[in-house]
C-alpha positions in Angstrom: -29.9 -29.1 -3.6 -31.9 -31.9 -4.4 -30.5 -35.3 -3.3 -29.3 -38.0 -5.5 -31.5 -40.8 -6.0 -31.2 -43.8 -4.2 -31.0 -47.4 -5.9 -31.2 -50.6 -4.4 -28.0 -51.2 -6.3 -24.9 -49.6 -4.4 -21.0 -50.4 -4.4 -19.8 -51.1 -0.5 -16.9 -49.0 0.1 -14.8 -48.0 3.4 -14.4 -44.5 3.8 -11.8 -42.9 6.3 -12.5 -40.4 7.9 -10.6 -38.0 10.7 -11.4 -38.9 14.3 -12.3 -35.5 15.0 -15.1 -35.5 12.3 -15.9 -38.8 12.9 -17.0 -37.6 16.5 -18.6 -35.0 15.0 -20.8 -36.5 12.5 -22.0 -39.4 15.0 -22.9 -36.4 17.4 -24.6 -34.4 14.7 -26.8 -37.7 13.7 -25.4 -37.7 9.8 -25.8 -40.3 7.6 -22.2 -40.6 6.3 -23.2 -43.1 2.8 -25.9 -40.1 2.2 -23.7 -37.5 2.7 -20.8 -39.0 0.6 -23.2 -39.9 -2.1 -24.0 -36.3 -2.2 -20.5 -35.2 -1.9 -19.3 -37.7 -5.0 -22.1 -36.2 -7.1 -21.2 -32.9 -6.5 -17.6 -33.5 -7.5 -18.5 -35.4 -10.0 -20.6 -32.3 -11.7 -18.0 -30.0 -11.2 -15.4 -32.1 -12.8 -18.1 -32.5 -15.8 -18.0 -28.8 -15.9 -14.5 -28.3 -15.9 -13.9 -31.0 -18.7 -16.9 -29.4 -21.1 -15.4 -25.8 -20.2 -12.2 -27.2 -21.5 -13.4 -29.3 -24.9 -15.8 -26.0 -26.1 -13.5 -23.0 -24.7 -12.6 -22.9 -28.6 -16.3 -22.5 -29.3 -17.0 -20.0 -26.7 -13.9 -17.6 -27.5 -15.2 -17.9 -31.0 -18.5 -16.8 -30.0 -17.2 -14.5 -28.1 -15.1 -12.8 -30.9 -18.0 -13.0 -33.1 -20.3 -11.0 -31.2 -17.6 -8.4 -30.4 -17.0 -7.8 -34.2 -20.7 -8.0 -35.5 -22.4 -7.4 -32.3 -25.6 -9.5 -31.0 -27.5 -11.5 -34.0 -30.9 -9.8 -34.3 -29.6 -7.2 -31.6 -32.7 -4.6 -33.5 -35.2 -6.5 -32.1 -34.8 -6.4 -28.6 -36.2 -4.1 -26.5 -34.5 -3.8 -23.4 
């Protein structure tokens, strides 16, 4: 995965973080703002996901029915 882009413009947060991992992390050499920047935007795209999912499952099961009663639209022309 490709990180996120960085901007000059940030918001300074405090981030706790278990001793254990803390240790961890500091041993390991990781960048803990880059690594919770990555973190955020993944869970930010999944929670995208999971909201479109939600608003077009209509749509989709629609779809769905659609091509289960008719079959695939210009089905005859493919050829595999």
């Amino acid at each position: 995965m490709k990180s996120p882009p960085t901007t000059k413009a940030c918001k300074v947060s405090d981030v706790v973080v278990k001793p254990v991992l803390a240790v961890r992390v500091k041993a390991l050499r990781i960048n803990i703002s880059q690594a919770n920047e990555v973190a955020f935007v993944q869970a930010v795209a999944a929670s995208q996901a999971e909201i479109w999912l939600a608003d077009n499952q209509g749509a989709l099961e629609s779809s769905s029915h659609f091509v289960e009663m008719r079959g695939l639209p210009l089905a005859k022309f493919r050829h595999f």
